[in-house]
N, CA, C and O atoms as CSV, one atom per row, in Angstrom:
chain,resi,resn,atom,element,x,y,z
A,1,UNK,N,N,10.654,27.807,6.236
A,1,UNK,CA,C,12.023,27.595,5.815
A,1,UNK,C,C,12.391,26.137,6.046
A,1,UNK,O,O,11.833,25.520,6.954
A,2,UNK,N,N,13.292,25.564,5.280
A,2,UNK,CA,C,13.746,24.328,5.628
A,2,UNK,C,C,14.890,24.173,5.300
A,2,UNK,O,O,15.473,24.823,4.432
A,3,UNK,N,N,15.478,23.017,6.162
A,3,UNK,CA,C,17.057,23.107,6.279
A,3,UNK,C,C,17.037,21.695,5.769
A,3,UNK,O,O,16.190,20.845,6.041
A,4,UNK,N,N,18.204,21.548,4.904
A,4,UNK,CA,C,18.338,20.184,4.762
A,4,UNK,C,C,19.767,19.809,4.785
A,4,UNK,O,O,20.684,20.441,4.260
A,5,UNK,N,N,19.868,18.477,5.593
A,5,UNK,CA,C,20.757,18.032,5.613
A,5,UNK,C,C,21.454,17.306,5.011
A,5,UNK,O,O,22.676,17.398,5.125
A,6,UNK,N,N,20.892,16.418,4.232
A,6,UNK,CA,C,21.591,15.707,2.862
A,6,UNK,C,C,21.019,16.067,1.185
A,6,UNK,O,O,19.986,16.398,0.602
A,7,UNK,N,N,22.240,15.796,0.944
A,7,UNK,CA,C,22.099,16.572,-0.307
A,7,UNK,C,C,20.853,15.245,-1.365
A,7,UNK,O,O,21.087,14.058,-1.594
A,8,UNK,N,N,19.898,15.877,-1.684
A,8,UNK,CA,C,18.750,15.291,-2.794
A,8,UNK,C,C,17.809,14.959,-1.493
A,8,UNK,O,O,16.993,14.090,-1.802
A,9,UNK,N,N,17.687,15.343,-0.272
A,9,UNK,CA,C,16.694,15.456,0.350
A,9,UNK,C,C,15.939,16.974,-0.024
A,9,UNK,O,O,16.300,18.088,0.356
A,10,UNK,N,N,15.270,16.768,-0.525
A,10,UNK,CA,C,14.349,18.499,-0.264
A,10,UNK,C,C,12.896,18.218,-0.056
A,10,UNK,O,O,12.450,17.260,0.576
A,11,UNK,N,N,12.170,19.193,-0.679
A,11,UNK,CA,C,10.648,18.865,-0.234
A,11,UNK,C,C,9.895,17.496,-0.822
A,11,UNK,O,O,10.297,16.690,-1.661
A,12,UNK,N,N,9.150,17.522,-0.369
A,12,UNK,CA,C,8.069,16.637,0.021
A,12,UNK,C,C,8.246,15.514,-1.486
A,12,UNK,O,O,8.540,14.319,-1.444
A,13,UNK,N,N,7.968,16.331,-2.714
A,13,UNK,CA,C,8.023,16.111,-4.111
A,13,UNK,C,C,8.745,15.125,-4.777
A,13,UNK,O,O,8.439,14.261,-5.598
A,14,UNK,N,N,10.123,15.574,-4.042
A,14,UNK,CA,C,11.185,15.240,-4.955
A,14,UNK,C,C,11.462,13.446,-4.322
A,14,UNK,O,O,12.200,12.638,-4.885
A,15,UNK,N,N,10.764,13.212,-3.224
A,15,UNK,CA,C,11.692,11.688,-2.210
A,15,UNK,C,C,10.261,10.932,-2.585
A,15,UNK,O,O,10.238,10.214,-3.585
A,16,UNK,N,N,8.780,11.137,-1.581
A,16,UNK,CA,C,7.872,10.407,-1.196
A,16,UNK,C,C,6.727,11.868,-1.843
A,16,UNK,O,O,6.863,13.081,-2.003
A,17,UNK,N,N,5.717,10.925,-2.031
A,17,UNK,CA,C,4.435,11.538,-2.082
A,17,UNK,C,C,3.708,12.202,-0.733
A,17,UNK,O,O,4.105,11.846,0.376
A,18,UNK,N,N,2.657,13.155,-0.858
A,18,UNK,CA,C,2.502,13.600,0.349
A,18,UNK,C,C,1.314,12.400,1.425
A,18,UNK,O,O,1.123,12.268,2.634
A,19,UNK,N,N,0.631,11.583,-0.113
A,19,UNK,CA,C,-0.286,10.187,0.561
A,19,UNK,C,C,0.976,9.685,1.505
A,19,UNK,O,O,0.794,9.943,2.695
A,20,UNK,N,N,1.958,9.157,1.266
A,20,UNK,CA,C,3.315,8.044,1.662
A,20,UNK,C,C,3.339,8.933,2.883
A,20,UNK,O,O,2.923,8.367,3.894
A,21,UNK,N,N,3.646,9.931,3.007
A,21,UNK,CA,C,3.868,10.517,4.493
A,21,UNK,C,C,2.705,10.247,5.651
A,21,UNK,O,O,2.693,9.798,6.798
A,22,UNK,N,N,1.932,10.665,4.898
A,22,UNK,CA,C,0.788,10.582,5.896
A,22,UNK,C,C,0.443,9.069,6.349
A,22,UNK,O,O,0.091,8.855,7.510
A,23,UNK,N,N,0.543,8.111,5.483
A,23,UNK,CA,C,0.116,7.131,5.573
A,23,UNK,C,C,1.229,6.580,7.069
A,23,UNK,O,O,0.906,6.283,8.219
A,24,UNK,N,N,2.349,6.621,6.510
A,24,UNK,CA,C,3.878,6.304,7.297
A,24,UNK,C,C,3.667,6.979,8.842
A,24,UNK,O,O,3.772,6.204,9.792
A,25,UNK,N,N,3.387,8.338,9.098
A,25,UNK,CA,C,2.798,8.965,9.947
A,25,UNK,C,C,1.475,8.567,11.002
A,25,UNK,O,O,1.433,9.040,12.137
A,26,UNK,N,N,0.713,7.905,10.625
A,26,UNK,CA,C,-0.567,7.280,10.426
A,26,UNK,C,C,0.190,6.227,11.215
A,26,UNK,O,O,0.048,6.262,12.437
A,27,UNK,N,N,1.011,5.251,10.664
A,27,UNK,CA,C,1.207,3.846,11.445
A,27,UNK,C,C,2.011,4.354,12.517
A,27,UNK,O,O,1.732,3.793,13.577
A,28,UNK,N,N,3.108,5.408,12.634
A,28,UNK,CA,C,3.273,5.310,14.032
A,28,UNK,C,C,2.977,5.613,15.250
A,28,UNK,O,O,3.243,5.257,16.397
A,29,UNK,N,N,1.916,6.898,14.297
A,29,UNK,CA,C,0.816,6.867,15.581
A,29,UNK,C,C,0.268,5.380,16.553
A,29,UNK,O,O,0.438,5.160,17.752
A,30,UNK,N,N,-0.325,4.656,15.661
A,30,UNK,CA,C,-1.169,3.466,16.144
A,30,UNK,C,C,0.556,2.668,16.714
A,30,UNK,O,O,0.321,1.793,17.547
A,31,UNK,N,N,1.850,2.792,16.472
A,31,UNK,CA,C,2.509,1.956,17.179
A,31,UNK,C,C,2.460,3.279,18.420
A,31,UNK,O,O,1.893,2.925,19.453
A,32,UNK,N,N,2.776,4.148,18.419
A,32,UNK,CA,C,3.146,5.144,19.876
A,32,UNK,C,C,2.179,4.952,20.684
A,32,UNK,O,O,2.433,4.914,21.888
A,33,UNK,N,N,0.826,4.783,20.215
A,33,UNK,CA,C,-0.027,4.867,20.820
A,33,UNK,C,C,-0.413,3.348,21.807
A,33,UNK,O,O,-0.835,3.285,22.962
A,34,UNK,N,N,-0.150,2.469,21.042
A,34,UNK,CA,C,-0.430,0.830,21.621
A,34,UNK,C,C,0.920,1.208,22.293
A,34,UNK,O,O,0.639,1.241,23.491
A,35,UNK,N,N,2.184,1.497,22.160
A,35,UNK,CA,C,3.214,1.280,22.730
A,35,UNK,C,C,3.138,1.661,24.048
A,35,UNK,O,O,3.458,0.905,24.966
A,36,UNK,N,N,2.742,2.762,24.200
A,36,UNK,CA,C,2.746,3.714,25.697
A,36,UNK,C,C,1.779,3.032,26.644
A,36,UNK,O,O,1.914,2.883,27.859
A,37,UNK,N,N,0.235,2.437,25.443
A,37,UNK,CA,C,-0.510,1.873,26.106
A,37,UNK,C,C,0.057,0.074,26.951
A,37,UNK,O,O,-0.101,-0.299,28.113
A,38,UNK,N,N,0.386,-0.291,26.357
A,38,UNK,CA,C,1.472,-1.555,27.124
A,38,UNK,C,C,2.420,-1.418,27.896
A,38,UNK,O,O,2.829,-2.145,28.801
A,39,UNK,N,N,2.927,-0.005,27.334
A,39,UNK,CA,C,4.091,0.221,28.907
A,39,UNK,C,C,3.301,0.725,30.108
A,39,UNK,O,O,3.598,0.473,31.275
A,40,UNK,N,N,2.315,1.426,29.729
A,40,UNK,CA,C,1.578,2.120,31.222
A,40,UNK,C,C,1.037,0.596,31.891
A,40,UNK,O,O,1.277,0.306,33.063
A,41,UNK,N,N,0.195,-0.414,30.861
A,41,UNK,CA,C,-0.054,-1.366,31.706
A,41,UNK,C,C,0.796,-2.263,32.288
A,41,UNK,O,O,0.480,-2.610,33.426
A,42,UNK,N,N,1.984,-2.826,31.726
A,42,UNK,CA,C,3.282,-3.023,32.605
A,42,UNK,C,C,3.611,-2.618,33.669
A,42,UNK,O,O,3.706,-3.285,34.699
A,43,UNK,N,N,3.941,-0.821,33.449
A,43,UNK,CA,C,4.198,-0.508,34.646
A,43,UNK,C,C,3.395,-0.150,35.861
A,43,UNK,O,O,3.840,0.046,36.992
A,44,UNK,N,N,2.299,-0.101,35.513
A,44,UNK,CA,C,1.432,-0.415,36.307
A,44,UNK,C,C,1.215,-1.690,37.636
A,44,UNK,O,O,1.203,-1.553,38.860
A,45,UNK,N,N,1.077,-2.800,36.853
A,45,UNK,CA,C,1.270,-4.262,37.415
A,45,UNK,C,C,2.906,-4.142,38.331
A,45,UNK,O,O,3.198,-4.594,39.439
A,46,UNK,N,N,3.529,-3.555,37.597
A,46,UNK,CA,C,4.775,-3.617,38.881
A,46,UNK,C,C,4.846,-2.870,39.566
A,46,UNK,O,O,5.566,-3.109,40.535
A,47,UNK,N,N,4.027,-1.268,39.485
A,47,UNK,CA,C,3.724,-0.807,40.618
A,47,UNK,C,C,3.186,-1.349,41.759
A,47,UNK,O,O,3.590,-1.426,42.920
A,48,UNK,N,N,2.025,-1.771,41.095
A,48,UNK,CA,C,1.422,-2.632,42.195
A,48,UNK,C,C,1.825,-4.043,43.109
A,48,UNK,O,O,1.287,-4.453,44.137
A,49,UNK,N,N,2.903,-4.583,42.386
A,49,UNK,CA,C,3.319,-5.718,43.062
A,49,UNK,C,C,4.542,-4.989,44.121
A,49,UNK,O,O,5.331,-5.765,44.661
A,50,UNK,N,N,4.635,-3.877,44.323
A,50,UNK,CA,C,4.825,-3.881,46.024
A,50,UNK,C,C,6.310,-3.593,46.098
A,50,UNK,O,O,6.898,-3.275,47.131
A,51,UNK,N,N,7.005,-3.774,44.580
A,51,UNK,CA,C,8.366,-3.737,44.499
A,51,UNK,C,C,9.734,-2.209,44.892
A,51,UNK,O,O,9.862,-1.192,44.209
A,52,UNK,N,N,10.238,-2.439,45.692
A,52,UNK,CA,C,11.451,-1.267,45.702
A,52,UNK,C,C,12.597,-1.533,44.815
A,52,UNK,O,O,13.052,-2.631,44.494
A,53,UNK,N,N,13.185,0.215,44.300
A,53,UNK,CA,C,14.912,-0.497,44.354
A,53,UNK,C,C,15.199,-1.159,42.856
A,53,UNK,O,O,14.677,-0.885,41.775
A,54,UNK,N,N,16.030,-1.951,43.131
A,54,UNK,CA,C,16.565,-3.008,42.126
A,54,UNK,C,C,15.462,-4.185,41.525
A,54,UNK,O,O,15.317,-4.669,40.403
A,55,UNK,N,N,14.819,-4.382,42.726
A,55,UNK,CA,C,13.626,-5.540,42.422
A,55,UNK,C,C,12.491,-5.050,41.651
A,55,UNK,O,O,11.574,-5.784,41.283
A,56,UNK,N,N,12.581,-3.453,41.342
A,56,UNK,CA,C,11.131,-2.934,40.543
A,56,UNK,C,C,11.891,-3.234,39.692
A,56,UNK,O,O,11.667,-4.317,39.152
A,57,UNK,N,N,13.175,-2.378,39.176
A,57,UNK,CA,C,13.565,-2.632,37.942
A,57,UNK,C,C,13.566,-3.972,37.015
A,57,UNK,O,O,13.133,-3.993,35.863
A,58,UNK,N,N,14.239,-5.315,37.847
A,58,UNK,CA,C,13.910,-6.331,37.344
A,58,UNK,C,C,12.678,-6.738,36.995
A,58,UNK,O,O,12.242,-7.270,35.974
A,59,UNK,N,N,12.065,-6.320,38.259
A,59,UNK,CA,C,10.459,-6.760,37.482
A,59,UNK,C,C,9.981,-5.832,36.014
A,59,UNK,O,O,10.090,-6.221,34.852
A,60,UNK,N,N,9.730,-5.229,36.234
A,60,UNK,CA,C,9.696,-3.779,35.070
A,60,UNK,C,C,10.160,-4.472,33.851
A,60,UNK,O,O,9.511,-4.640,32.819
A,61,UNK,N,N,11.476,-4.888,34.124
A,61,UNK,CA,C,12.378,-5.033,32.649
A,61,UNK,C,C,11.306,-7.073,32.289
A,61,UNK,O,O,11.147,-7.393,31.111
A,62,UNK,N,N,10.931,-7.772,33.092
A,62,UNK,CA,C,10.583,-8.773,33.446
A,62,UNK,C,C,9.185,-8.868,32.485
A,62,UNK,O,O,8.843,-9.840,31.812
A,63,UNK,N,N,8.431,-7.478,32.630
A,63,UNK,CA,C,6.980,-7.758,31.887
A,63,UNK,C,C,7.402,-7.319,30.658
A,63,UNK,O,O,8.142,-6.391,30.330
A,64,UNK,N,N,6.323,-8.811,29.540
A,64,UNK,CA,C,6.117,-8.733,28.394
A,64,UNK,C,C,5.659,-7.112,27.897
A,64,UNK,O,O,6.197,-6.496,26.977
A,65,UNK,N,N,4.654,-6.665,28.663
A,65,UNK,CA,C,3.950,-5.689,28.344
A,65,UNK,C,C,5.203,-4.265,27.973
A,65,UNK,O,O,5.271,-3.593,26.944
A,66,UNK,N,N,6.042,-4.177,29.196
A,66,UNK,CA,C,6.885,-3.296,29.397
A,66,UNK,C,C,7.836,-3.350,28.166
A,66,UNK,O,O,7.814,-2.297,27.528
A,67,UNK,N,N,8.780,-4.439,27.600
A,67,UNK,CA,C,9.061,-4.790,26.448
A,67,UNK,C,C,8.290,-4.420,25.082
A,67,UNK,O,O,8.679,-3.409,24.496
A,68,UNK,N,N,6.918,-5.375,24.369
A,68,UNK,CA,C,6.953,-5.069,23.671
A,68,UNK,C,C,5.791,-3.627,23.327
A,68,UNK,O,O,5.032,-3.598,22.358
A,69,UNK,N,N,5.891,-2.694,24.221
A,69,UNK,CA,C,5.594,-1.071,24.221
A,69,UNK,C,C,6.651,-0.575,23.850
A,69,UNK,O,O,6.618,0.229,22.919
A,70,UNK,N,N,7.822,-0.895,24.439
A,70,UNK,CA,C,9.111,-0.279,24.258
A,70,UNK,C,C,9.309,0.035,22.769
A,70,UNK,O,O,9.256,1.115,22.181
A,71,UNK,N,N,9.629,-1.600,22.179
A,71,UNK,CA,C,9.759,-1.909,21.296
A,71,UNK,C,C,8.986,-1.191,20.003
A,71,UNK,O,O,9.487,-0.822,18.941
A,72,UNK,N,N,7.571,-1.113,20.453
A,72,UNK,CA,C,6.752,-0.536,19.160
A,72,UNK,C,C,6.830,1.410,19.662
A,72,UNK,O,O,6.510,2.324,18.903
A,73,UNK,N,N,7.313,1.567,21.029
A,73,UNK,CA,C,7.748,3.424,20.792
A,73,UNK,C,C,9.181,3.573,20.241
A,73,UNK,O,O,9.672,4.636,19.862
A,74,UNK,N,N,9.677,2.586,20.245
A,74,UNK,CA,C,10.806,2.445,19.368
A,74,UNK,C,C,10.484,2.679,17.881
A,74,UNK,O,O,11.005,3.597,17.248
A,75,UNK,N,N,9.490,1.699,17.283
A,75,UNK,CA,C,9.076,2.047,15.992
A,75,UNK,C,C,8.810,3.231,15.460
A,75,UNK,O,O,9.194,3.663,14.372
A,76,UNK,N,N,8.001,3.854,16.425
A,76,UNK,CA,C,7.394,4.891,15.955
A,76,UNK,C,C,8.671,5.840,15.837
A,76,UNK,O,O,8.617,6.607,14.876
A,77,UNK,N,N,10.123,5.954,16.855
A,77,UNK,CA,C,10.543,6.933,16.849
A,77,UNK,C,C,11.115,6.771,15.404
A,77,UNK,O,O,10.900,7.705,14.630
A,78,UNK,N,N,11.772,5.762,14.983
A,78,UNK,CA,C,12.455,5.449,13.581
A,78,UNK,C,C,11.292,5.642,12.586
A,78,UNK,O,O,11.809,6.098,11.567
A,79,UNK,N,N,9.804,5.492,12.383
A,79,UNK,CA,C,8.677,6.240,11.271
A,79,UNK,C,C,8.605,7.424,11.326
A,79,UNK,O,O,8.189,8.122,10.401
A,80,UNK,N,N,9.105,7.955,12.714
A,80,UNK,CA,C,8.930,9.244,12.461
A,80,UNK,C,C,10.144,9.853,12.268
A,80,UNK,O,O,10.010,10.984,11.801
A,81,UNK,N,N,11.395,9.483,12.476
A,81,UNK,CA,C,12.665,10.517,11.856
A,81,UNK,C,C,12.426,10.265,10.176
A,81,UNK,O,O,12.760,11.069,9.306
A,82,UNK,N,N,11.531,8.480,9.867
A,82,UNK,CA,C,12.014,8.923,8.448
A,82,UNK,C,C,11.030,9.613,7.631
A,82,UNK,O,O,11.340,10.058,6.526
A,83,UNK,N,N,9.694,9.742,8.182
A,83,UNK,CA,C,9.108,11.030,7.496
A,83,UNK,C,C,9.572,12.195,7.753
A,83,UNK,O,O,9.235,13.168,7.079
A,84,UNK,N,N,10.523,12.291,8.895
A,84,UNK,CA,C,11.005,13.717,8.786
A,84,UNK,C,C,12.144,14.035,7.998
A,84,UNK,O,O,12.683,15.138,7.918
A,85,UNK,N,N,12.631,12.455,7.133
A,85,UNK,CA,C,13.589,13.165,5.779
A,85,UNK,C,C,12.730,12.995,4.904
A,85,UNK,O,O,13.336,12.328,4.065
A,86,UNK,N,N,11.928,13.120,4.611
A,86,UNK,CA,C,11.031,12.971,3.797
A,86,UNK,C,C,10.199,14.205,3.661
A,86,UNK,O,O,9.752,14.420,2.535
A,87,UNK,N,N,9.834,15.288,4.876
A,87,UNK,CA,C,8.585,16.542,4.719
A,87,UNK,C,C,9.150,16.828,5.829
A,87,UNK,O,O,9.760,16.136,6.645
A,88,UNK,N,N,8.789,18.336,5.765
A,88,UNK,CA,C,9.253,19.042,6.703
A,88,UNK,C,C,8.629,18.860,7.901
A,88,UNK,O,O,7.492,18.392,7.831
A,89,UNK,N,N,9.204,19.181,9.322
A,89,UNK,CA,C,8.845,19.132,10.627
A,89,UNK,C,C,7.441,19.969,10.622
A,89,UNK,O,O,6.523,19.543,11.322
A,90,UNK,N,N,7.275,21.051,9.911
A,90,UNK,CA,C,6.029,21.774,10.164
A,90,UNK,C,C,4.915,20.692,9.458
A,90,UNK,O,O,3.815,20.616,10.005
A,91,UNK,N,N,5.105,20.084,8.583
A,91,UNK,CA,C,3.475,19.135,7.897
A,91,UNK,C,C,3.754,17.893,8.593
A,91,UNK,O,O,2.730,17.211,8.539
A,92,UNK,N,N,4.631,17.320,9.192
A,92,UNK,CA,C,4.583,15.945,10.177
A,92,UNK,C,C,3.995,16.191,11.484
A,92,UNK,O,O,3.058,15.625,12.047
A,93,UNK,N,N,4.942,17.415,11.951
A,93,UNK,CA,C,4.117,17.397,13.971
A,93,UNK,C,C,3.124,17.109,13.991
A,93,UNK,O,O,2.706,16.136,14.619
A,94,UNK,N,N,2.251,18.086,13.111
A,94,UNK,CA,C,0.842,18.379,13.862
A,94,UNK,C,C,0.101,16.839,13.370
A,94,UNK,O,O,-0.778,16.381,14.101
A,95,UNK,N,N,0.489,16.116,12.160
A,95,UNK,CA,C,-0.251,15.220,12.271
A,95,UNK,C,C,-0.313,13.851,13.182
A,95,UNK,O,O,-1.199,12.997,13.233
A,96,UNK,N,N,1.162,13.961,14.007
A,96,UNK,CA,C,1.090,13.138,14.892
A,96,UNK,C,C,0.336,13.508,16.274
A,96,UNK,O,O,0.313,12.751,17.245
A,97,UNK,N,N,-0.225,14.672,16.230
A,97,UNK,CA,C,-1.269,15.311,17.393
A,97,UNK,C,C,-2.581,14.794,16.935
A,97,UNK,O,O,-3.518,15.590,16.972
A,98,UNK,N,N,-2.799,13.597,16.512
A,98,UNK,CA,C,-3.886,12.124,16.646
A,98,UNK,C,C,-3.431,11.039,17.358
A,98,UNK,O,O,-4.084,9.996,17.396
A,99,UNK,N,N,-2.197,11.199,18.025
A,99,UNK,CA,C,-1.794,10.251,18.817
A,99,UNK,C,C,-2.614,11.096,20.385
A,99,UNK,O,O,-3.358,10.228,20.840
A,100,UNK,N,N,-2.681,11.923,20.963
A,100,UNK,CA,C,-3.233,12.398,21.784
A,100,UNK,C,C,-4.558,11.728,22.088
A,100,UNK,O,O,-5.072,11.234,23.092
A,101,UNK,N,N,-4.999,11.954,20.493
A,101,UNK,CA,C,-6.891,11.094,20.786
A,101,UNK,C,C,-6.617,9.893,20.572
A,101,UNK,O,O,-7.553,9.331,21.141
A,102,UNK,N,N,-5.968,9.085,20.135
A,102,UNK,CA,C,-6.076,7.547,20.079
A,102,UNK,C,C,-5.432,7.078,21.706
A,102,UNK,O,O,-5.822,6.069,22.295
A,103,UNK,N,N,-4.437,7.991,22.227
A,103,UNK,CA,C,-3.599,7.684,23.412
A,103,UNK,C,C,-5.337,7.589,24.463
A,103,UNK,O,O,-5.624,6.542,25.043
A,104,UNK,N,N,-6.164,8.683,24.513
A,104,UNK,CA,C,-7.228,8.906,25.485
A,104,UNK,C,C,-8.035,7.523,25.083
A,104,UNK,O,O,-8.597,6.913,25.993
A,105,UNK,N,N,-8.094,7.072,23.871
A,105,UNK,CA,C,-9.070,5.860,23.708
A,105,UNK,C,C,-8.460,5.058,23.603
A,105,UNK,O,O,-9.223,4.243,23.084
A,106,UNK,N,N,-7.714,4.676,23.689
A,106,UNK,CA,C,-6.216,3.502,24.238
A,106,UNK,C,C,-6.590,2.997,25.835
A,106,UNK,O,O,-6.983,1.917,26.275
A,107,UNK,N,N,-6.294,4.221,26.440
A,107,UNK,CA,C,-6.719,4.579,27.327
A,107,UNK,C,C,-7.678,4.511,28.755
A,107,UNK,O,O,-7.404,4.460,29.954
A,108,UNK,N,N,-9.115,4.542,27.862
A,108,UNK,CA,C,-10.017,4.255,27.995
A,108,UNK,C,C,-10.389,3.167,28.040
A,108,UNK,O,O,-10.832,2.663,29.073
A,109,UNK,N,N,-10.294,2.582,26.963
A,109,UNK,CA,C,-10.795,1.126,26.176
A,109,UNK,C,C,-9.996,0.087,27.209
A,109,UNK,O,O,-10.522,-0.539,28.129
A,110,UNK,N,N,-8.269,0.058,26.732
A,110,UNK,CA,C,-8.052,-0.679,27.377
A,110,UNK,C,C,-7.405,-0.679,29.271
A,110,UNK,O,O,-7.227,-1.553,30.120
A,111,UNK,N,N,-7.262,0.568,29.219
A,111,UNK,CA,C,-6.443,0.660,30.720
A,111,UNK,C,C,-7.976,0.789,31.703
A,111,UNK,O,O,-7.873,1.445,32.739
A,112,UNK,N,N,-8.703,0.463,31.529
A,112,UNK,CA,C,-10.442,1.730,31.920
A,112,UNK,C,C,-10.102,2.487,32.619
A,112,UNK,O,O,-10.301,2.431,33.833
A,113,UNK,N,N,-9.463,3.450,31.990
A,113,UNK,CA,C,-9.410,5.049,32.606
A,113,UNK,C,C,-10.473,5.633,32.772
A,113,UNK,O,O,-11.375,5.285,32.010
A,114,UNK,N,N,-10.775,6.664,33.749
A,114,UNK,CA,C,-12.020,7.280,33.570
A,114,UNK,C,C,-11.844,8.613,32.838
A,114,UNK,O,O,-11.443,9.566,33.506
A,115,UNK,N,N,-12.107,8.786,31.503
A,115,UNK,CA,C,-11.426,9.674,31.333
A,115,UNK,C,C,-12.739,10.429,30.668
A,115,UNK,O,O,-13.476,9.926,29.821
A,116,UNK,N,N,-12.881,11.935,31.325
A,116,UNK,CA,C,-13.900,12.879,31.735
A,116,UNK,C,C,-14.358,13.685,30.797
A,116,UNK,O,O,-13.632,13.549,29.813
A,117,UNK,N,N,-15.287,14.542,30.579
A,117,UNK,CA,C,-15.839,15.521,29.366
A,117,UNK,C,C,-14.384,16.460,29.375
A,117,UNK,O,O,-13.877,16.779,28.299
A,118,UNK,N,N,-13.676,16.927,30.870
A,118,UNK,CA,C,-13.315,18.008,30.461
A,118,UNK,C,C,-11.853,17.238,29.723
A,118,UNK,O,O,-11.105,17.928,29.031
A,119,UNK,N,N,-11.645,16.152,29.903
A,119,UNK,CA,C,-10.146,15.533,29.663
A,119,UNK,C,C,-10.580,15.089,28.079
A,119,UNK,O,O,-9.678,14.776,27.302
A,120,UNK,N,N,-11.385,15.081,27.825
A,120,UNK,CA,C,-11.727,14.885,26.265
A,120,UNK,C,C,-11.865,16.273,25.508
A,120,UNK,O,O,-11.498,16.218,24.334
A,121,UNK,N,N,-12.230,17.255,25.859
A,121,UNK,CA,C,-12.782,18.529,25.601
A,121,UNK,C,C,-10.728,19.026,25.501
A,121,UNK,O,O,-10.009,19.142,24.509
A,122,UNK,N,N,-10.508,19.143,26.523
A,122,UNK,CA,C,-8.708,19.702,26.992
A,122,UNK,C,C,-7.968,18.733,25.578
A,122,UNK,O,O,-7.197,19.284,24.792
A,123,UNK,N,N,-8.329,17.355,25.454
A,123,UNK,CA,C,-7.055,16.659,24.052
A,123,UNK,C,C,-7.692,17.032,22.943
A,123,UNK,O,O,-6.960,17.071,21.954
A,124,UNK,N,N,-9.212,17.423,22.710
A,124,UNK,CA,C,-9.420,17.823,21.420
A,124,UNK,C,C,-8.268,19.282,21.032
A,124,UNK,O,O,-7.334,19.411,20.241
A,125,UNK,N,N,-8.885,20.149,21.983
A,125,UNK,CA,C,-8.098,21.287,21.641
A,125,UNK,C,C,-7.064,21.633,21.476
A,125,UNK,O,O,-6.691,22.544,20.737
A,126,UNK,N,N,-6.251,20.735,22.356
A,126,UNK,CA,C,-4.510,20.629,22.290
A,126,UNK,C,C,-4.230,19.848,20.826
A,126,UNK,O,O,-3.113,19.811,20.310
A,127,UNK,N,N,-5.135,19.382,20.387
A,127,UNK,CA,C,-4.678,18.485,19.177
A,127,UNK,C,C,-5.074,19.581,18.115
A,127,UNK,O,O,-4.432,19.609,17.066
A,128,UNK,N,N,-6.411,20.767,18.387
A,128,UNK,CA,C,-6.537,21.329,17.579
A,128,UNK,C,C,-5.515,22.592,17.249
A,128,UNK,O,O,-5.338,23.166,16.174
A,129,UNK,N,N,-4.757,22.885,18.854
A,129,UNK,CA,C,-4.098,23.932,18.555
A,129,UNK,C,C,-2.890,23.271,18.129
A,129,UNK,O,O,-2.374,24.221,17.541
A,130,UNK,N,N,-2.332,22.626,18.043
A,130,UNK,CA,C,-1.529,21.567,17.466
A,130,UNK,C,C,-1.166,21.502,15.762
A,130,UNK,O,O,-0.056,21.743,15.288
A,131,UNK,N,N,-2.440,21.100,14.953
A,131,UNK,CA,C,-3.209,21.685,13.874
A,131,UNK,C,C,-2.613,22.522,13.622
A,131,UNK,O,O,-1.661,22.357,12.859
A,132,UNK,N,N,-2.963,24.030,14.248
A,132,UNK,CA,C,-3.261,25.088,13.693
A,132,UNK,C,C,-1.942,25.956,13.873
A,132,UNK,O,O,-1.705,26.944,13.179
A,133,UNK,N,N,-1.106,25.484,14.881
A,133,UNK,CA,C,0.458,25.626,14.691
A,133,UNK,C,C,0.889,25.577,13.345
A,133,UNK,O,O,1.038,26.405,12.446
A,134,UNK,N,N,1.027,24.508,13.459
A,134,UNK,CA,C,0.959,23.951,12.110
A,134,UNK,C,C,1.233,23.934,11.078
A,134,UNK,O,O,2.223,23.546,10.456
A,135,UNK,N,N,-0.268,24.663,10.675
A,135,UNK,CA,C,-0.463,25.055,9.387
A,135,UNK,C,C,-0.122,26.461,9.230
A,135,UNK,O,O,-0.076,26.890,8.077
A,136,UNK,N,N,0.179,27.427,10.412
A,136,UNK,CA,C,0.386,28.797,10.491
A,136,UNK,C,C,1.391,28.867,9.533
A,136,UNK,O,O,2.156,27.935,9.288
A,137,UNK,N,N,1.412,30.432,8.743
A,137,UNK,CA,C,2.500,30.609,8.324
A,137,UNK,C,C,3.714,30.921,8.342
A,137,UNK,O,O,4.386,30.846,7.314
């Protein structure tokens, strides 16, 4: 079922193609995904510098990193409300459940997480049951 809120929004057809969604979908993955990955390393570094209080926050607000993560999970949230006037919530979610596996090799790559058979094995499946939500009828 779908609800729409403005009038000449309806399915998929009538606004954007279903390539345009995906594609649109597609980039904010890679911003959510670099985004979170720059804020974890931000906040990280000011974890570690020892800070309480008022003085984490300044620092926090202080790193580049912490900023422009913000900034690009910002993006993603505005790519993703506007594929969601564009296709319904059921064909967008699940395809942003590739941010899960790019987040683990984000992750990996750049934070060097150690990240394990079973922690790779656990985001496949959550991404697969994700999927398969989904597509249910």
């Amino acid at each position: 079922m779908r609800i729409d809120f403005i009038k000449g929004v309806g399915s998929m057809e009538q606004s954007v193609g279903k390539a345009q969604v995906i594609l649109v979908v597609m980039i904010s993955v890679v911003c959510v995904s670099v985004g979170e990955t720059l804020l974890a390393a931000g906040m990280r570094a000011v974890g570690r510098g020892g800070y309480d209080g008022p003085r984490f926050l300044v620092a926090a607000l202080s790193s580049w990193h912490v900023w422009v993560g913000t900034v690009l999970m910002l993006a993603f949230f505005v790519l993703y409300a506007l594929t969601l006037a564009w296709a319904d919530l059921s064909f967008v979610l699940p395809l942003t459940a590739v941010s899960y596996i790019t987040g683990a090799i984000f992750a990996q790559a750049f934070l060097h997480e150690p990240v394990s058979l079973t922690r790779w094995v656990g985001t496949i499946l959550i991404t697969l049951g994700v999927v398969v939500v989904g597509k249910g009828g």
